[in-house]
C-alpha positions as CSV (number, residue, x, y, z in Angstrom):
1,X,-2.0,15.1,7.5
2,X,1.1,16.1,5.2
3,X,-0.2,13.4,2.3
4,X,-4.1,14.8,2.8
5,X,-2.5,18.4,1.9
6,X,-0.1,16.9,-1.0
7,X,-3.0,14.7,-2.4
8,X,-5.6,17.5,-2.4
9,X,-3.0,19.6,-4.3
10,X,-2.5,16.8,-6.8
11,X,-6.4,16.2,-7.0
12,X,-6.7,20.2,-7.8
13,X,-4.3,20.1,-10.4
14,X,-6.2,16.6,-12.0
15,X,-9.0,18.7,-12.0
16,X,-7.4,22.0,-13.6
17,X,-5.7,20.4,-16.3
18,X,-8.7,18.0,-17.0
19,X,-10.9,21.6,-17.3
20,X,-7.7,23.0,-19.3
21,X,-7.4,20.2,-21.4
22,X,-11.7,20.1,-22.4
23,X,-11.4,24.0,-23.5
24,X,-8.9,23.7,-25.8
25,X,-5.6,23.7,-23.7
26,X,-5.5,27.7,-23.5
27,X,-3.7,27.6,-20.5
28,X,-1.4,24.8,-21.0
29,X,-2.0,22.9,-18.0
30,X,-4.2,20.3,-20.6
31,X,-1.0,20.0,-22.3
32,X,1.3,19.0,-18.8
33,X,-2.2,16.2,-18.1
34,X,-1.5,15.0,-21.8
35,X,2.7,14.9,-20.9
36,X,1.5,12.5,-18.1
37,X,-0.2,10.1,-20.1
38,X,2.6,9.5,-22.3
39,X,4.9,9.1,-19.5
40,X,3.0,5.5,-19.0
41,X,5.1,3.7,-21.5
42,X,8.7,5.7,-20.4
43,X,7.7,4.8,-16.9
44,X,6.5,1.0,-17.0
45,X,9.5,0.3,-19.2
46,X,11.8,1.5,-16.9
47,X,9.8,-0.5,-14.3
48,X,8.1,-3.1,-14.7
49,X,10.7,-5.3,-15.7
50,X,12.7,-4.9,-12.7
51,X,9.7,-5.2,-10.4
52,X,8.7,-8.8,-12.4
53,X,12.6,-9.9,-12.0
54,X,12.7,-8.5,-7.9
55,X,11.8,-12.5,-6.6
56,X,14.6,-13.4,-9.0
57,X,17.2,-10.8,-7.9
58,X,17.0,-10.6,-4.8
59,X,17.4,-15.0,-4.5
60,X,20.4,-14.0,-6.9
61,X,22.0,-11.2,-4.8
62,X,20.7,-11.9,-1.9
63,X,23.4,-14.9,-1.6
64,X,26.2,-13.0,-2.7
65,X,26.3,-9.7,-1.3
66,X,23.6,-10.4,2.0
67,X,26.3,-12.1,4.0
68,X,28.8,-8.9,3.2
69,X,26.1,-6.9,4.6
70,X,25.2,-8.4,7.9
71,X,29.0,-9.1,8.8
72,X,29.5,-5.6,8.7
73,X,26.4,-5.1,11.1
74,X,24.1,-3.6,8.0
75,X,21.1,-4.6,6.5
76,X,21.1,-5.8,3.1
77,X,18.2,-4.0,2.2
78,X,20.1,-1.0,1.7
79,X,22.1,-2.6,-1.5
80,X,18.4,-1.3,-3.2
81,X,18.9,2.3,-2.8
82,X,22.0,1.7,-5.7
83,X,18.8,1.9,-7.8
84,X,16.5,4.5,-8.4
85,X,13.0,4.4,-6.2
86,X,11.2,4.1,-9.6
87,X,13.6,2.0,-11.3
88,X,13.0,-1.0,-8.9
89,X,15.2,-0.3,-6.5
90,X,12.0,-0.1,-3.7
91,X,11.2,-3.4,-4.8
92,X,15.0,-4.9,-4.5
93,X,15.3,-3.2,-1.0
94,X,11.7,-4.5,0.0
95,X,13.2,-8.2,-0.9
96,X,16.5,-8.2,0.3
97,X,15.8,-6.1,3.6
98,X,15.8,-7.9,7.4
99,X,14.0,-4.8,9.0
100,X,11.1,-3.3,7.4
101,X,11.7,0.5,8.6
102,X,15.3,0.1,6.7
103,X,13.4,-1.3,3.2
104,X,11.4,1.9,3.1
105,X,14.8,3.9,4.2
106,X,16.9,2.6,1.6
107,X,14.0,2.1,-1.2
108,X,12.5,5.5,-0.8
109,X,15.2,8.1,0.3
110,X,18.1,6.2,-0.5
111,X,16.9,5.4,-3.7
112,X,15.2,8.5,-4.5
113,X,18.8,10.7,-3.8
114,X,21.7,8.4,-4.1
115,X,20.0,5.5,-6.9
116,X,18.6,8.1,-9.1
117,X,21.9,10.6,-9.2
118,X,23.9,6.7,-10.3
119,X,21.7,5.3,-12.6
120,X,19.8,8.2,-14.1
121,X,21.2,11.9,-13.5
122,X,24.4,11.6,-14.0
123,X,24.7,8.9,-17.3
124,X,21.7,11.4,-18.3
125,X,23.9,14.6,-18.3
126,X,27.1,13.1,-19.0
127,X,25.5,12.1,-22.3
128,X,24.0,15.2,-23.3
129,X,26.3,17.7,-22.6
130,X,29.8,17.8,-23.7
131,X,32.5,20.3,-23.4
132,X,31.9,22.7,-21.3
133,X,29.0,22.2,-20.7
134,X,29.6,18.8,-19.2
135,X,32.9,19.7,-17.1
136,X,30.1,22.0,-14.9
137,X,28.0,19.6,-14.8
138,X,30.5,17.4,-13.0
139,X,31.8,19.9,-10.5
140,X,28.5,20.6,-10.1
141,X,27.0,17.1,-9.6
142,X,30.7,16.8,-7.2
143,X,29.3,19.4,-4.9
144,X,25.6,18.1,-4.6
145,X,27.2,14.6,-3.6
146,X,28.8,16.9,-1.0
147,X,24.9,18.1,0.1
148,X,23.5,14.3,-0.1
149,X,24.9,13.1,3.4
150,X,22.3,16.3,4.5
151,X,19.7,14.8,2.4
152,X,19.7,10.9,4.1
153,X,20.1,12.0,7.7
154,X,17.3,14.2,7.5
155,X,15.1,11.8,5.3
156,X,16.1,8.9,7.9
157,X,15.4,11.0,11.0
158,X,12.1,11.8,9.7
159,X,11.5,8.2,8.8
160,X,12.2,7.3,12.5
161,X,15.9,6.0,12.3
162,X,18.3,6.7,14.8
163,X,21.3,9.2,14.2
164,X,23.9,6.9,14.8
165,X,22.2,4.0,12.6
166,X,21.4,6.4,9.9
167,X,25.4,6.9,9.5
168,X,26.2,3.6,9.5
169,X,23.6,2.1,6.8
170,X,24.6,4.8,4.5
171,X,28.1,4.3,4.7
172,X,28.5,2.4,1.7
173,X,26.8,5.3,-0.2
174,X,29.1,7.9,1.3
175,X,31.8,6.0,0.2
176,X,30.7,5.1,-3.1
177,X,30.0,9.1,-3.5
178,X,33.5,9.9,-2.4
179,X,34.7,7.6,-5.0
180,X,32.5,9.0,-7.9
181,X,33.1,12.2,-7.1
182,X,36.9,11.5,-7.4
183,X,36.5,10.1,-10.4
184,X,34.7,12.9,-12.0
185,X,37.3,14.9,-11.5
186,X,40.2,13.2,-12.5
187,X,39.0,10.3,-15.1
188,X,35.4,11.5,-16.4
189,X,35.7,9.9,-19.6
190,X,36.1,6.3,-18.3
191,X,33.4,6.9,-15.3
192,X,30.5,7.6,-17.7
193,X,31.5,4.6,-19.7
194,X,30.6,2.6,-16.5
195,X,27.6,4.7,-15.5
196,X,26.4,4.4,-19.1
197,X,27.0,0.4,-19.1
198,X,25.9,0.0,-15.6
199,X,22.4,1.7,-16.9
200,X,22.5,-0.3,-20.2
201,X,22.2,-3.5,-17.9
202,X,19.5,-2.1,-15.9
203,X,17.5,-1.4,-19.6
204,X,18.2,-4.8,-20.5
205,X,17.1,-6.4,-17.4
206,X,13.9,-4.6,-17.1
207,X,13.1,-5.3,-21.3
208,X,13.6,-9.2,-19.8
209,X,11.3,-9.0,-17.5
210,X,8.4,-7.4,-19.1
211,X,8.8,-9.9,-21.7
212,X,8.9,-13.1,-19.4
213,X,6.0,-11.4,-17.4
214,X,4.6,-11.0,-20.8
215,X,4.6,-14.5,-21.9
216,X,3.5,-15.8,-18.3
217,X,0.7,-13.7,-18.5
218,X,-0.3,-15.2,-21.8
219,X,0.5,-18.8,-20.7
220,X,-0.8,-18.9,-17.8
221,X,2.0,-19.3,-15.3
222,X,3.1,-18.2,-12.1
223,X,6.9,-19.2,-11.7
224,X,8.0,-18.0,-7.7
225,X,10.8,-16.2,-9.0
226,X,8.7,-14.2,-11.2
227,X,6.1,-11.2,-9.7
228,X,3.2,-10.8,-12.8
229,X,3.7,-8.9,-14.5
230,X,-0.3,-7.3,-13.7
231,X,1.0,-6.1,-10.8
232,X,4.3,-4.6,-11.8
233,X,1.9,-2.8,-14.2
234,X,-0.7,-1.7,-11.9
235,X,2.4,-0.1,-10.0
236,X,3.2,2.2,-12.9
237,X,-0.7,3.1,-13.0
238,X,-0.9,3.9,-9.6
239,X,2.3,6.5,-10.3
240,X,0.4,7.5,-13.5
241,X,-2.5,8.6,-11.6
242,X,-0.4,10.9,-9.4
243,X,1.1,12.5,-12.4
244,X,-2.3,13.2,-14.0
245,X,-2.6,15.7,-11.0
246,X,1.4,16.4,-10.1
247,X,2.4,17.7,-13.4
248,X,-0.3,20.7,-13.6
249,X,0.0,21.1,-10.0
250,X,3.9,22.1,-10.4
251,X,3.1,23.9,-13.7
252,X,1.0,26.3,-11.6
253,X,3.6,26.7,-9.0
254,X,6.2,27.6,-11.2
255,X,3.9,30.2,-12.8
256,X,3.7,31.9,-9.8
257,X,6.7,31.4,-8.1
258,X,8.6,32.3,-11.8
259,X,9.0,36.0,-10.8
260,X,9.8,36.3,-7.1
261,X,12.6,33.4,-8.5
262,X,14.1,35.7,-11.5
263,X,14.5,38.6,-9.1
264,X,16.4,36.1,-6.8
265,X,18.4,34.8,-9.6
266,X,19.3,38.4,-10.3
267,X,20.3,38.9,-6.9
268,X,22.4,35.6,-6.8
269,X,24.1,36.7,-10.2
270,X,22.3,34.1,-12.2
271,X,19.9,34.8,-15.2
272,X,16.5,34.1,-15.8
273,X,16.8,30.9,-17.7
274,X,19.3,29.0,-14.3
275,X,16.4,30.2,-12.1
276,X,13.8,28.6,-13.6
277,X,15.8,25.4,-14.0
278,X,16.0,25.0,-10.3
279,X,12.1,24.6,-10.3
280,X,11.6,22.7,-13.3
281,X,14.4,20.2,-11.9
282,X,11.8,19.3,-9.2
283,X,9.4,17.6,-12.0
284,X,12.5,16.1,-13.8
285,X,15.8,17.2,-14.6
286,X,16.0,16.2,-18.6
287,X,14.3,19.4,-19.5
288,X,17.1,21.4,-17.0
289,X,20.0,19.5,-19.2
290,X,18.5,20.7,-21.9
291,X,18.3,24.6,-21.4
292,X,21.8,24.6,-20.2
293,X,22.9,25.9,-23.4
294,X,20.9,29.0,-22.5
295,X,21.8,29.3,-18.8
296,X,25.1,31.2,-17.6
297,X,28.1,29.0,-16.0
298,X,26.7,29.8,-11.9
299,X,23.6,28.7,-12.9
300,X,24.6,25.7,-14.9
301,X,27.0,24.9,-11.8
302,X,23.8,25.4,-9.1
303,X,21.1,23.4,-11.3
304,X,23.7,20.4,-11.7
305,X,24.4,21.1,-7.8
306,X,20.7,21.1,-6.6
307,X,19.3,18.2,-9.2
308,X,21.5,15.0,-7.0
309,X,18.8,15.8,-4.5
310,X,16.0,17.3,-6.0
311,X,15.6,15.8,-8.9
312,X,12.0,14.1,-10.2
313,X,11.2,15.6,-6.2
314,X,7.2,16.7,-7.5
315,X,6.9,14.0,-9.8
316,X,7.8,10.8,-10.3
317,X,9.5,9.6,-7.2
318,X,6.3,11.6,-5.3
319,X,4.0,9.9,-7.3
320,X,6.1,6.3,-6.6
321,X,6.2,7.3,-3.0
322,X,2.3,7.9,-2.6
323,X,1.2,4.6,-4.5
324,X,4.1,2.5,-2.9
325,X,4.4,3.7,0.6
326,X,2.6,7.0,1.3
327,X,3.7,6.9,5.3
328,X,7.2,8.1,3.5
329,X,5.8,10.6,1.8
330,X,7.0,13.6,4.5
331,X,10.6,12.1,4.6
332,X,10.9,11.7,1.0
333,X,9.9,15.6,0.8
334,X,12.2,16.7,3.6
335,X,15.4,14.8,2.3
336,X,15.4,15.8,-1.3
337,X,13.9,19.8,-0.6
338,X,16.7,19.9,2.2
339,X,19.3,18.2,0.0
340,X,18.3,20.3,-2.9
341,X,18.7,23.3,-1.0
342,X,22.1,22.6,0.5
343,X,23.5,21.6,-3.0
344,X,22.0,24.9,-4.7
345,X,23.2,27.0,-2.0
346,X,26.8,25.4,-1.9
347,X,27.0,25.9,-5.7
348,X,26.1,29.5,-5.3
349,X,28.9,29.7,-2.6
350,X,31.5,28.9,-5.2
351,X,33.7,30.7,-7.1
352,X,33.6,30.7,-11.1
């Protein structure tokens, strides 16, 4: 029922922005369809390499870290949610999992909290902020680590997972988390050298295998170790599709929600510009880094706080979810709006 609702919203927006878009964009919801479109090449680069090299990957990793995993009673499935849900990571867990309840855990709400805060938010804002700037953003990415165990037990109850299983799968993420979190604090410099090489690798591998798909394509081939790349592609299409209709849909909903949220932001001591970033953070937190120039230090310290969770939560990893597994849809949305919330309202609960 949940993905009727969600789709119908999407579908509305399609149709808004199409409308929009025909009469000259007066509205700017055209504009948000047009942003969609050129998402395509961002989003099938970052891919549908990975997804071609997931036969290859999975033989590779499944030999070396698989036996690690079932010796300490886990499935290897979860070693996917290290990668973001649209990066491949829902692929790797698909591959390398034993039980097929855990490859959706770990692909979609593992990968769509922990994977994308590892290899995407936090090499992301590391990068473009610096100074200031960038010592907020790790206290505040710090205490939405903090939220994130909130964010998997509540995705993996939703997805059916016991309590007592949900805590031990994700214990290599809670300690992982423990451990970047330390490091933020105490050797930040050094840390974002390895989140930025540990993405570098993932951009590599995924420019490999759209070019190896490419050239099988052409040739003619079909190695086993090698998914074609057609249907890597028609993955990415399927996500476009969703975004046609997503990215109006949540331009309309932060229209109207913009003013009951600046009051609230006044309330909360935090001006205009932090309180829209905590919506805008839901379609993709890029734009969010960027504003932070014009946001004050508890807003800077929330957004950072609230984006581990939320981030990408109305676009891309819900357009992912409803082309890849759309049964996941609710958990996905439960796990990253409860994890979002906890991490905006612990940030709010600190001290300057």
């Amino acid at each position: 029922m949940i993905n009727q609702v969600i789709m119908g919203v999407m579908a509305a927006g399609a149709v808004l922005g199409g409308i929009d878009w025909i009469f000259g964009n007066k509205r700017g919801y055209g504009k948000k369809m047009e942003e969609a479109l050129m998402l395509l090449g961002p989003t099938a680069l970052s891919m549908a390499g990975i997804i071609c090299l997931v036969p290859f990957l999975a033989k590779t990793l499944g030999g070396a870290v698989s036996p690690l995993y079932r010796m300490a009673g886990m499935d290897p499935g979860m070693f996917g949610g290290l990668v973001a849900i649209d990066m491949g990571g829902f692929q790797l867990a698909s591959a390398m999992a034993d039980r097929p309840e855990i490859a959706m855990y770990a692909g979609i709400i593992a990968g769509a909290v922990f994977g994308c805060t590892l290899v995407f938010t936090i090499p992301m804002g590391m990068g473009m902020l610096s100074g200031r700037d960038q010592e907020i953003f790790a206290k505040g990415i710090m205490t939405g680590l903090g939220a994130m165990p909130a964010a998997l037990l509540v995705g993996g109850l939703a997805a059916g997972l016991s309590l007592r299983e949900i805590v031990w799968q994700n214990l290599p993420f809670l300690f992982l988390a423990a451990v970047i979190a330390i490091g933020l604090n105490v050797f930040p410099k050094e840390l974002l050298k390895c989140f930025r090489a540990f993405a570098a690798g993932i951009r590599v591998l995924s420019i490999a295998g759209i070019s190896l798909g490419a050239a099988a394509y052409m040739l003619e081939l079909s190695p086993e170790w090698l998914t074609p790349l057609k249907e890597a592609m028609a993955t990415v299409s399927s996500i476009g599709i969703v975004l046609l209709g997503s990215l109006p849909a949540a331009e309309f909903i932060q229209r109207v929600l913009r003013n009951p949220l600046k009051k609230l932001g006044e309330k909360w001591g935090m001006n205009p510009v932090s309180s829209a970033g905590l919506l805008i953070c839901l379609v993709s937190p890029v734009p969010v880094l960027a504003m932070m120039k014009e946001m004050d230090e508890k807003g800077k310290l929330v957004n950072s706080a609230c984006m581990v969770c939320g981030a990408s939560m109305l676009a891309a990893h819900l357009g992912f979810t409803v082309s890849a597994a759309p049964q996941m849809l609710g958990a996905l949305l439960a796990a990253k709006s409860v994890g979002a919330l906890v991490g905006a309202a612990a940030g709010m609960a600190q001290r300057r």
